[in-house]
BAKOLBA-913107 format. One record per residue (C-alpha): residue number from 0; x, y, z. Coordinates in steps of 0.2 Angstrom, whole numbers, always signed. Example, Ala and Ser with C-alpha at 12.3 -4.5 7.8 and 13.67 -1.06 7.14 Angstrom:
2
+-----+-------+-------+-------+
! num !    c1 !    c2 !    c3 !
+-----+-------+-------+-------+
!   0 !   +62 !   -22 !   +39 !
!   1 !   +68 !    -5 !   +36 !
+-----+-------+-------+-------+
! end
This chain:
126
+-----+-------+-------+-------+
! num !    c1 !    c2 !    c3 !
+-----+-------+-------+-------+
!   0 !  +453 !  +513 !  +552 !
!   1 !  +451 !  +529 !  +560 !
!   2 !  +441 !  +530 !  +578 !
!   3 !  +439 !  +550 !  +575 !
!   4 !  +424 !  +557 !  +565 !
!   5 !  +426 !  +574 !  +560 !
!   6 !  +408 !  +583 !  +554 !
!   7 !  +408 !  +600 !  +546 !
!   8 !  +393 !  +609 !  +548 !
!   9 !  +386 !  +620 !  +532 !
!  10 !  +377 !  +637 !  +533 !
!  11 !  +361 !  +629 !  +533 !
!  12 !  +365 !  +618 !  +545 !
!  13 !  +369 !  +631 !  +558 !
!  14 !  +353 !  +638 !  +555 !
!  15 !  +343 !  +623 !  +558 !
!  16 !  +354 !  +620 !  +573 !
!  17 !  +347 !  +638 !  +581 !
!  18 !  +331 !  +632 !  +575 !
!  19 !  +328 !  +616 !  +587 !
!  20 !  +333 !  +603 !  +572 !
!  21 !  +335 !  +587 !  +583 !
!  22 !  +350 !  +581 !  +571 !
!  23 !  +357 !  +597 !  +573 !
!  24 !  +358 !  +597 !  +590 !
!  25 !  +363 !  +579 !  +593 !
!  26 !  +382 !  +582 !  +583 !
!  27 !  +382 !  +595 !  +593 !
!  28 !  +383 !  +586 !  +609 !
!  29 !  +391 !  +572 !  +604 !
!  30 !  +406 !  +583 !  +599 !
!  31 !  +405 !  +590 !  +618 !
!  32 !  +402 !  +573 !  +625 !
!  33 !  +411 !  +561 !  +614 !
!  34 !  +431 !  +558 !  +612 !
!  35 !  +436 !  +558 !  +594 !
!  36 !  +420 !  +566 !  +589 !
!  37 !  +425 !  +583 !  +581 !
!  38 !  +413 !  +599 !  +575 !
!  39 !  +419 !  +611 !  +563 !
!  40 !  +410 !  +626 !  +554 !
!  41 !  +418 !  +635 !  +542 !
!  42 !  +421 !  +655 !  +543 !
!  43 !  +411 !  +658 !  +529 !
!  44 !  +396 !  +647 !  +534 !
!  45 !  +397 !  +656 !  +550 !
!  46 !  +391 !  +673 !  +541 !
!  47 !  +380 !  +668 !  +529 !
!  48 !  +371 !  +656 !  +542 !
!  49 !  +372 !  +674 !  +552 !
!  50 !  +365 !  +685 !  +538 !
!  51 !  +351 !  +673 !  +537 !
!  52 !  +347 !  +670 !  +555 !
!  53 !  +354 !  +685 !  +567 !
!  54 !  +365 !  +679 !  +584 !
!  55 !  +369 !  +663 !  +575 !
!  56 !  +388 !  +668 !  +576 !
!  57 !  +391 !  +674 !  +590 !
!  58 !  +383 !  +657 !  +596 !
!  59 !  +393 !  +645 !  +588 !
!  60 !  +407 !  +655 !  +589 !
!  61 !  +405 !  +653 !  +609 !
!  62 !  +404 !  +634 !  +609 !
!  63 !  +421 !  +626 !  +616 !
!  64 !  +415 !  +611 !  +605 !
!  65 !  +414 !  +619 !  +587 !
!  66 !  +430 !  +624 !  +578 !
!  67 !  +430 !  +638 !  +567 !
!  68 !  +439 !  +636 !  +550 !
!  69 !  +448 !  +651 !  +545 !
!  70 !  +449 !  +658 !  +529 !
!  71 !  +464 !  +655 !  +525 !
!  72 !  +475 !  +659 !  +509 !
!  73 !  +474 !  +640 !  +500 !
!  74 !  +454 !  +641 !  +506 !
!  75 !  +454 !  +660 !  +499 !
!  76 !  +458 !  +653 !  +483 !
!  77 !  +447 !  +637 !  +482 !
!  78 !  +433 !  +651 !  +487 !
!  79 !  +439 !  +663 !  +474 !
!  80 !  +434 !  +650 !  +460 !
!  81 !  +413 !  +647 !  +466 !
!  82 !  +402 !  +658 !  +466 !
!  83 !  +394 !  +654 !  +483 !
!  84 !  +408 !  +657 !  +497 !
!  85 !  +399 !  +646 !  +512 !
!  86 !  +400 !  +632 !  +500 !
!  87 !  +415 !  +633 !  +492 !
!  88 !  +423 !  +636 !  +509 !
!  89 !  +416 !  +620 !  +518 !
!  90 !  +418 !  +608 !  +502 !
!  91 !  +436 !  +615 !  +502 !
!  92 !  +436 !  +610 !  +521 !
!  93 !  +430 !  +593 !  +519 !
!  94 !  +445 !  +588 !  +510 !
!  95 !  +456 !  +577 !  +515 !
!  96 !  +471 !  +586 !  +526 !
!  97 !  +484 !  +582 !  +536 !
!  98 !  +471 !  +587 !  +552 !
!  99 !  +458 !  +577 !  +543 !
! 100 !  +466 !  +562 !  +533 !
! 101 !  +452 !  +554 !  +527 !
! 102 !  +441 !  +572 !  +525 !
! 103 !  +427 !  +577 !  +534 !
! 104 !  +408 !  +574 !  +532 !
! 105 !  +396 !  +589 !  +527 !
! 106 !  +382 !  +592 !  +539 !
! 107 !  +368 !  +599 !  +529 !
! 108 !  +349 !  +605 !  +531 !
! 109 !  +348 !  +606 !  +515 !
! 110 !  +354 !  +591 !  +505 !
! 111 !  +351 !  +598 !  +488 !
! 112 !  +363 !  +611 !  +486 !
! 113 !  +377 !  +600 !  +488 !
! 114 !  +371 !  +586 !  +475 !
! 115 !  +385 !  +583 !  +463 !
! 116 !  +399 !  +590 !  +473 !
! 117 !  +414 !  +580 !  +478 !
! 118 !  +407 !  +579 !  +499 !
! 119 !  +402 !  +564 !  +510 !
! 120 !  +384 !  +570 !  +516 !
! 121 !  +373 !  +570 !  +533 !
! 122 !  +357 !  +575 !  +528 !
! 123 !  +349 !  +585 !  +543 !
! 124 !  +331 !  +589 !  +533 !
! 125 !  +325 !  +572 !  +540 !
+-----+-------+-------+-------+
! end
């Protein structure tokens, strides 16, 4: 068993986060706060939680806690096959990788737009 938990955060997610949600901000500081306890957003999430909620990029981009997943060429090409890039992106993410064996929970405000894909949830609507 693995004493690290890696949480990706989705677009909707940021935004609640810049909104006050209490289960936002509480991954947040764990990631600061905690050892093992690692925050990722995906490139793509960044924007379109940015095209939704202005300065929401440039903030998480500035945290020392929350890695930004690039887009690279393998994700380019999972992305390439959805038709929403911020999703594709951070499902591709929470994959299991050699960073990440075991994958990565999805943070999410909004629990319905991920029903039936292949992620573990956190469910931040609550």
């Amino acid at each position: 068993m693995t004493d690290f938990v890696h949480i990706l955060m989705d677009d909707s997610a940021l935004v609640a986060a810049g909104r006050g949600n209490e289960l936002a901000s509480r991954l947040i500081h764990r990631a600061h706060a905690e050892p093992g306890w690692h925050l990722y957003t995906t490139a793509c999430a960044l924007v379109e939680a940015d095209r939704t909620r202005r300065g929401t990029a440039e903030h998480f981009a500035a945290l020392p806690a929350v890695v930004v997943l690039e887009l690279d060429l393998p994700s380019a090409l999972a992305v390439a096959q959805e038709d929403t890039w911020a999703a594709a992106h951070t499902e591709y993410a929470a994959q299991p990788s050699p960073d990440r064996p075991l994958g990565a929970f999805v943070a999410s405000a909004a629990p319905r737009a991920w029903k039936g894909r292949p992620v573990r949830l956190i469910d931040l609507s609550a």
